[in-house]
LUMZADO-410459 format. One record per residue (C-alpha): x, y, z; residue number from 0. Coordinates in steps of 0.05 Angstrom, whole numbers, plus 5000, padded with zeros to 4 digits. Example, Ala and Ser with C-alpha at 12.3 -4.5 7.8 and 13.67 -1.06 7.14 Angstrom:
2
<dofi x="5246" y="4910" z="5156" i="0"/>
<dofi x="5273" y="4979" z="5143" i="1"/>
//
This chain:
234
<dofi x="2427" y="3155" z="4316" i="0"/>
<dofi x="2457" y="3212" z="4268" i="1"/>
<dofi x="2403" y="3238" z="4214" i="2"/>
<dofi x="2431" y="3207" z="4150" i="3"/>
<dofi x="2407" y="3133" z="4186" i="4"/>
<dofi x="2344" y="3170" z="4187" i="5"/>
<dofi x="2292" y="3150" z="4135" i="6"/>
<dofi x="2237" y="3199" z="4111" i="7"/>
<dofi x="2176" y="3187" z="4061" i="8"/>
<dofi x="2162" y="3244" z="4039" i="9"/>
<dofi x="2086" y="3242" z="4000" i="10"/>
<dofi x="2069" y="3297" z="3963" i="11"/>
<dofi x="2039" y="3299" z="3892" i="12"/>
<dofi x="2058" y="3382" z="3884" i="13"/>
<dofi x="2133" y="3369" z="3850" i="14"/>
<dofi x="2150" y="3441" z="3874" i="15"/>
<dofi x="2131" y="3435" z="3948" i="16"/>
<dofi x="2163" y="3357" z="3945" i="17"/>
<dofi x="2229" y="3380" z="3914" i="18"/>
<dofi x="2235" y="3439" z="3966" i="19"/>
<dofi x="2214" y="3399" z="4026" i="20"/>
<dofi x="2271" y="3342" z="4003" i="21"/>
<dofi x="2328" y="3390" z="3990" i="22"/>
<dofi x="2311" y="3419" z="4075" i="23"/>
<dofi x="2314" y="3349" z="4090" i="24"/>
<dofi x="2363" y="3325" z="4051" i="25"/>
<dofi x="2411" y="3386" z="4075" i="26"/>
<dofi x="2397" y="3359" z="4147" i="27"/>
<dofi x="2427" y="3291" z="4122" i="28"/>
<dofi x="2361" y="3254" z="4125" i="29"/>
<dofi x="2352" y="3201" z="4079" i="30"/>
<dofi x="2283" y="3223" z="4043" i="31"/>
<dofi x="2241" y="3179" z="3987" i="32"/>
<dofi x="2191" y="3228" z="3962" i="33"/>
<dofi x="2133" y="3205" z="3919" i="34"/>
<dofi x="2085" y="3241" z="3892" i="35"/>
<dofi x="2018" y="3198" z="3900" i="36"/>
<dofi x="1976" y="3140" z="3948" i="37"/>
<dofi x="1998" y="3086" z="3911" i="38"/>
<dofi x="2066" y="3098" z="3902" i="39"/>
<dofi x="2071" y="3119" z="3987" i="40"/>
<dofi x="2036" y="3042" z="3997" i="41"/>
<dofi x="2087" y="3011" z="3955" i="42"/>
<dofi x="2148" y="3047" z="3986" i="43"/>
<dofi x="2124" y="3042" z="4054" i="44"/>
<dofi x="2118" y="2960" z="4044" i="45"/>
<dofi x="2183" y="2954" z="4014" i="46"/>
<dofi x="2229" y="3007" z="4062" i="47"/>
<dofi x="2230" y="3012" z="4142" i="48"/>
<dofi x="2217" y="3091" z="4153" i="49"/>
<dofi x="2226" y="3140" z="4208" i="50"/>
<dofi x="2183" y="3183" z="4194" i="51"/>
<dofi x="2130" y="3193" z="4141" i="52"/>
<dofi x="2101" y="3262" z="4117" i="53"/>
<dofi x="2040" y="3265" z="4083" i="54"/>
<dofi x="2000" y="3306" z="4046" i="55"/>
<dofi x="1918" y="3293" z="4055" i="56"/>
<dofi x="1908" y="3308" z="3979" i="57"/>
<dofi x="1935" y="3258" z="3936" i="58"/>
<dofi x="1910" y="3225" z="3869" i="59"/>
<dofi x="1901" y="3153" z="3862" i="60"/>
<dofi x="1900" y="3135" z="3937" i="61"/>
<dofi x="1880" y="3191" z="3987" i="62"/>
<dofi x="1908" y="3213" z="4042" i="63"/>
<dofi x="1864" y="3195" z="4096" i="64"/>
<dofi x="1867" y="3119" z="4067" i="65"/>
<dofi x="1939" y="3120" z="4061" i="66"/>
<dofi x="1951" y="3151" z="4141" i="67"/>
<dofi x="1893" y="3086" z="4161" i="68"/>
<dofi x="1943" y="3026" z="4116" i="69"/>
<dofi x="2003" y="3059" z="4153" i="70"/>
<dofi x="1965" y="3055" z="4222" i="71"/>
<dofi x="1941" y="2990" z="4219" i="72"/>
<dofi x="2014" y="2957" z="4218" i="73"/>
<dofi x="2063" y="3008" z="4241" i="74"/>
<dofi x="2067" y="3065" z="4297" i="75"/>
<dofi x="2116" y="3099" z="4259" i="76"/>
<dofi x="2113" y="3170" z="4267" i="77"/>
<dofi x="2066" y="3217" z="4215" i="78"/>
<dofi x="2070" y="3291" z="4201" i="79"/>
<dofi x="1992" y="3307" z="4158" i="80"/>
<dofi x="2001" y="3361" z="4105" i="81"/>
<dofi x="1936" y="3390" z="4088" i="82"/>
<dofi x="1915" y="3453" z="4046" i="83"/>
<dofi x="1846" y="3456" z="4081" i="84"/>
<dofi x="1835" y="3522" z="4131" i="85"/>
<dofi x="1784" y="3496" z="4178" i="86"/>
<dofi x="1797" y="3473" z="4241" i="87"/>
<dofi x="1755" y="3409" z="4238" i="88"/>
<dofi x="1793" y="3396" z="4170" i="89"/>
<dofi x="1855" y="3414" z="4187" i="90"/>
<dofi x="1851" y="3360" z="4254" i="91"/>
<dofi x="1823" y="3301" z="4216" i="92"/>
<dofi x="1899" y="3281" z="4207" i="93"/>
<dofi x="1901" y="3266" z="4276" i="94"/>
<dofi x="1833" y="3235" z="4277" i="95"/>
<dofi x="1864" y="3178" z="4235" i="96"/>
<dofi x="1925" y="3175" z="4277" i="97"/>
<dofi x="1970" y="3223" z="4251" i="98"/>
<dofi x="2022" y="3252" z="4307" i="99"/>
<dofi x="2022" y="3321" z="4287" i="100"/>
<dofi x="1994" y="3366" z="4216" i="101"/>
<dofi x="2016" y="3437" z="4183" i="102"/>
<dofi x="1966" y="3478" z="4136" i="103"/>
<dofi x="1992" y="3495" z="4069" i="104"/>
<dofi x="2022" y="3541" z="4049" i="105"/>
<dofi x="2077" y="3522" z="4101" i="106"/>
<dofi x="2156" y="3544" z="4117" i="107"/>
<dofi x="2201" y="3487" z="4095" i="108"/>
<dofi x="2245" y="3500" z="4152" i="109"/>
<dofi x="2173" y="3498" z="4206" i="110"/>
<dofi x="2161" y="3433" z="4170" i="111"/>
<dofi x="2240" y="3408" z="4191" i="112"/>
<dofi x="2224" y="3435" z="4252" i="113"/>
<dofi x="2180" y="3391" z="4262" i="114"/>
<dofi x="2205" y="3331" z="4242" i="115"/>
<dofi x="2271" y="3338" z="4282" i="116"/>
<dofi x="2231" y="3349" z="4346" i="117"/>
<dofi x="2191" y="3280" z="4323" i="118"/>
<dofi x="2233" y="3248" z="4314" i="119"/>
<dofi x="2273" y="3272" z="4377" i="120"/>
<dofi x="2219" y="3257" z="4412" i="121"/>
<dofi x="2206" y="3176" z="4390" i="122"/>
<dofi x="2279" y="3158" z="4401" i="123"/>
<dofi x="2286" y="3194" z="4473" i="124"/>
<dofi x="2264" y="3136" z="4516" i="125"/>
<dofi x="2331" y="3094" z="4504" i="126"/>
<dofi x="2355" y="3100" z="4568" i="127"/>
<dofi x="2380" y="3039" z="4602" i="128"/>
<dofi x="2341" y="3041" z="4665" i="129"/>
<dofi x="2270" y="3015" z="4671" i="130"/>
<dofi x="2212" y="3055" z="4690" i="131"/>
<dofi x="2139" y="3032" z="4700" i="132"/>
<dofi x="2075" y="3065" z="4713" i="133"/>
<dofi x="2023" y="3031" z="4747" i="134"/>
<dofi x="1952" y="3065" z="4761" i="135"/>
<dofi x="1905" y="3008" z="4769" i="136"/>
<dofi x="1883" y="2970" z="4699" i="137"/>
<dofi x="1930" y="3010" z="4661" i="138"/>
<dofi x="2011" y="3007" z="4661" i="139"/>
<dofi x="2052" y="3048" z="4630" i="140"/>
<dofi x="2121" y="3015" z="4611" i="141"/>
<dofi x="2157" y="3077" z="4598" i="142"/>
<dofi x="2232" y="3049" z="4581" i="143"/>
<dofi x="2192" y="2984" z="4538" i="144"/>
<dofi x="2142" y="3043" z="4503" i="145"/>
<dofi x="2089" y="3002" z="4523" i="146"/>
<dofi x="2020" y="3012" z="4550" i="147"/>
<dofi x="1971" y="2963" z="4584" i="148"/>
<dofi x="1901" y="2961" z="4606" i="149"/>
<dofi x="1880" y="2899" z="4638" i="150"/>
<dofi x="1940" y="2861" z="4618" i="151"/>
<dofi x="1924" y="2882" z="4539" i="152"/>
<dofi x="1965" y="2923" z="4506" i="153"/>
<dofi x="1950" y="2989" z="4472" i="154"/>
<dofi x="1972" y="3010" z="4405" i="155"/>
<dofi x="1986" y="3086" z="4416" i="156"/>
<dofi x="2016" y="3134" z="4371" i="157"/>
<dofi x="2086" y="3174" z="4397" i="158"/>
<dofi x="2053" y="3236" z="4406" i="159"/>
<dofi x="1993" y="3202" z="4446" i="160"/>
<dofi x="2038" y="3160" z="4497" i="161"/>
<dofi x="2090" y="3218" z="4500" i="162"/>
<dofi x="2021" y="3252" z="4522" i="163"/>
<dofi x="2004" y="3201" z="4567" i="164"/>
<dofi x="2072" y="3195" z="4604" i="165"/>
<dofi x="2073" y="3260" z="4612" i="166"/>
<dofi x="2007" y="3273" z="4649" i="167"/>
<dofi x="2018" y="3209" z="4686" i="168"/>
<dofi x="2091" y="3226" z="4721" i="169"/>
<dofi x="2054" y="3285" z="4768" i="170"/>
<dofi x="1986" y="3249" z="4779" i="171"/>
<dofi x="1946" y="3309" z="4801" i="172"/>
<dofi x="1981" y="3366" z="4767" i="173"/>
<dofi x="1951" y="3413" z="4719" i="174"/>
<dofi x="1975" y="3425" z="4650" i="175"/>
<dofi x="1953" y="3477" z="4605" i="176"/>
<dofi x="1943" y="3458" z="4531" i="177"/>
<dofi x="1998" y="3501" z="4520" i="178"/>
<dofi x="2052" y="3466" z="4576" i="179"/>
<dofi x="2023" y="3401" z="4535" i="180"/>
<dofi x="2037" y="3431" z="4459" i="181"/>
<dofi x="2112" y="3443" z="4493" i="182"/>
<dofi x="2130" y="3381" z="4528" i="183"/>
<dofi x="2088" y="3336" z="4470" i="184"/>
<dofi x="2100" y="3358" z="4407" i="185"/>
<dofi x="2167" y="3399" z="4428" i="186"/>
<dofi x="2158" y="3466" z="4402" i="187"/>
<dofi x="2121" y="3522" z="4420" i="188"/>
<dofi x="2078" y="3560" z="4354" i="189"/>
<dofi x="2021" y="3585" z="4383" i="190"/>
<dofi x="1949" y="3564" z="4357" i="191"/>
<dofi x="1965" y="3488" z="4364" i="192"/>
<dofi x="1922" y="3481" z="4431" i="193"/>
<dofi x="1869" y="3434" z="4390" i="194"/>
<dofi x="1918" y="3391" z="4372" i="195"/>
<dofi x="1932" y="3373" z="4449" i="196"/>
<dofi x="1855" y="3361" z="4447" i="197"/>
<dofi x="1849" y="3314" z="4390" i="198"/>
<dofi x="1911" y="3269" z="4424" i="199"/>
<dofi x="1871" y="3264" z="4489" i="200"/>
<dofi x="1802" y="3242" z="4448" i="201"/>
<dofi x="1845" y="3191" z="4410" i="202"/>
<dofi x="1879" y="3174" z="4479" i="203"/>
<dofi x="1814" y="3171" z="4515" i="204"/>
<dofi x="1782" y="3123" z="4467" i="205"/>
<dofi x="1845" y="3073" z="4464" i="206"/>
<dofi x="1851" y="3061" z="4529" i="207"/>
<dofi x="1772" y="3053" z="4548" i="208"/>
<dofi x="1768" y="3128" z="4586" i="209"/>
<dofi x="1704" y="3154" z="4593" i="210"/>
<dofi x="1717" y="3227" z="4584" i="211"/>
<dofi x="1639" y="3248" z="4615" i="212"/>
<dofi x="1671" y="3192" z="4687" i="213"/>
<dofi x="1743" y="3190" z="4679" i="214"/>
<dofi x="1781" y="3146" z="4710" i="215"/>
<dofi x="1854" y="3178" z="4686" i="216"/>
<dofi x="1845" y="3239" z="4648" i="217"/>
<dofi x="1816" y="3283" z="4674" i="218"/>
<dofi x="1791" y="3358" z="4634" i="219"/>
<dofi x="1808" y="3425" z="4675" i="220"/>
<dofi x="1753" y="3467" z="4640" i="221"/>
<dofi x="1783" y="3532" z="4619" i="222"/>
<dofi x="1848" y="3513" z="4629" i="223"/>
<dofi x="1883" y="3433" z="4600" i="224"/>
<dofi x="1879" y="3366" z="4631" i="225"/>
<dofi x="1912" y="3337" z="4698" i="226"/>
<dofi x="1923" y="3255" z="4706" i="227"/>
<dofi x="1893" y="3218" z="4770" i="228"/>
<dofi x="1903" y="3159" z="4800" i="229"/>
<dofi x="1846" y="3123" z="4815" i="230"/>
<dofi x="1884" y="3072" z="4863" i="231"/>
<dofi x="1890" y="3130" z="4910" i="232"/>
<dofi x="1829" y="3178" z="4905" i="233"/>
//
């Protein structure tokens, strides 16, 4: 799929950071709506299918954090949080309501691209023709269908948490450092992002029913990431 088939929604409400951000996109071929409030991102977002959306978590008439929980509660479509906010429990909550990944203002226009090419990179990789399923027990991973099970239900995951989850679950028993994870998860490799990796795996943990304090998959490596067992063979 070549970029210009690629739709952005670009939500912003500061017209200089929204015009910048569109012309990096836009120069990439992307096909970008930018708005610059809530509202406006609900409206668009009902009328348009879209790739990706990127939004800010300070917006007038309809927040952010309401906005990112609409969009979650119908789509899995890929989010990028924009947030001016410093500290690290603000700058996470993004991915507390389900975003896949967040950048603290004041950001590079080409980091944010970055990003959003490696996203989107990311959600469209599994369209290979062959099939490949995970089975570990009460939960299956359908990696070819993007589809996860437990108990025969399926899970609504987000692509950053089931790239996260197929990628522990290849090499049950293998240790991956929050870095390795930031890497092979989010596909780049800025330094300071280790939380993020942490955040996915609480979201992760609590969708599929895993008690972090008795896991039964994912399993913590104090000082060091997070390794995936199978409990069918321990």
């Amino acid at each position: 799929m070549s970029n210009e088939t690629r739709r952005i929604l670009l939500v912003e409400d500061e017209k200089a950071i929204r015009d910048a951000v569109t012309a990096y996109l836009e120069r990439e071929n992307y096909w970008v709506t930018a708005v610059g409030d809530g509202q406006d991102a609900l409206e668009e977002f009902q009328k348009h299918h879209f790739d990706l959306v990127i939004l800010d978590l300070m917006l007038p008439r309809v927040p952010g954090e309401r906005v990112c929980r609409v969009i979650r509660d119908t789509s899995d479509v890929p989010i990028i949080m924009l947030t001016a906010k410093g500290e690290v429990e603000d700058r996470i909550i993004g991915l507390e309501l389900g975003a896949d990944d967040y950048l603290v203002k004041p950001f590079s226009p080409r980091e944010l691209v970055a990003r959003a090419r490696a996203l989107l990179r990311r959600v469209h990789a599994d369209s290979e023709p062959q099939r490949e399923v995970l089975e570990f027990g009460e939960l299956t991973i359908d990696v070819s269908g993007h589809k996860v099970l437990v108990s025969g239900e399926e899970i609504d995951l987000t692509a950053s948490e089931f790239k996260l989850l197929t990628t522990l679950s290849r090499y049950p028993g293998r240790v991956y450092s929050r870095m390795e994870l930031v890497e092979k998860v989010l596909g780049y490799d800025f330094e300071g992002y280790e939380r993020t990796i942490d955040s996915h795996v609480k979201n992760l943990r609590a969708k599929i029913g895993d008690n972090p304090r008795s896991p039964k998959w994912l399993h913590t490596v104090h000082g060091v990431g997070y390794r995936f067992e199978d409990p069918t063979k321990q």
